[in-house]
N, C-alpha and C positions, 0 to 999 in steps of 0.2 A: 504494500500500500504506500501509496506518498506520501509525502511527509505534509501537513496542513498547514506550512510556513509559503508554500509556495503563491506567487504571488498569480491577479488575477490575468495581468500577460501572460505569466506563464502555463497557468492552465491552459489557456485560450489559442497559445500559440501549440502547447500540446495538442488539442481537438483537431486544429488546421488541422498538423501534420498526418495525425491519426485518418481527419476525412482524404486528404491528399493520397496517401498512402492505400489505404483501402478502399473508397467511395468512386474519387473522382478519375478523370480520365486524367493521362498524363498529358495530354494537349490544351487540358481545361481546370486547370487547378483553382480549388476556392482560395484568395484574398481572404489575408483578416478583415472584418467588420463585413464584408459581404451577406448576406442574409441569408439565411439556408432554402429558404423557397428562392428567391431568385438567382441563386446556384445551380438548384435542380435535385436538392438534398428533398425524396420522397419518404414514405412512411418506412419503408425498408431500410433506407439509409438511417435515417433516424435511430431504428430501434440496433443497429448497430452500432451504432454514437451513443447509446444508451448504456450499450453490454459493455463499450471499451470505459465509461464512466464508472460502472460497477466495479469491472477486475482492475481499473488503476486507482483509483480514489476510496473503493472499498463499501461503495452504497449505490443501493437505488433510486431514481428520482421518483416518487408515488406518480401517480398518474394525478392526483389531484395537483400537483404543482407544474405539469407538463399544458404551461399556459404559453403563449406567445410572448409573454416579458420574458421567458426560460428559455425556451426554446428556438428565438428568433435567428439568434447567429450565435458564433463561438464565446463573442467575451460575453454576451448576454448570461450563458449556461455557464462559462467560469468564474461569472461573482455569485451566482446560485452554488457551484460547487463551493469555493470560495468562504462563503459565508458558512455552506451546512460544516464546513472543514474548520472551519474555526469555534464555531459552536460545538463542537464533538471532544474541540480539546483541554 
């Protein structure tokens, strides 16, 4: 699990990498702050961004918090991770 010191660039530059790596194309890589719908990040991609949040940070995001301020783009869901990360410790 990460350590909960890590800051909310660095979560968020983690996600990038993570969507880059497994999501997106290598000819169309997602921009930080880009937005996941107008990416092209679907429900699929999602629930994979989901699973890599679980096995790196060591939780789940309930489905009641899986609102559009959470889920909008990467730093959106890294001050959500962020926060629940600091609160845990």
């Amino acid at each position: 699990m990460t350590a909960p010191t890590q800051t909310t660039v660095e979560i968020a530059d983690a996600i990038v990498e993570f969507i880059n790596a497994e999501i997106m194309a290598s000819s169309s890589p997602l921009q930080p702050g880009i937005a996941f719908e107008d990416a092209g990040v679907d429900s699929m991609a999602l629930m994979k961004i989901l699973l890599f949040v679980e096995t790196t940070y060591g939780f789940w995001i309930p489905d009641e918090d899986l609102t559009p301020a959470v889920i909008a783009d990467a730093t959106c869901m890294a001050r959500y991770i962020e926060a629940h990360l600091r609160s845990k410790s």
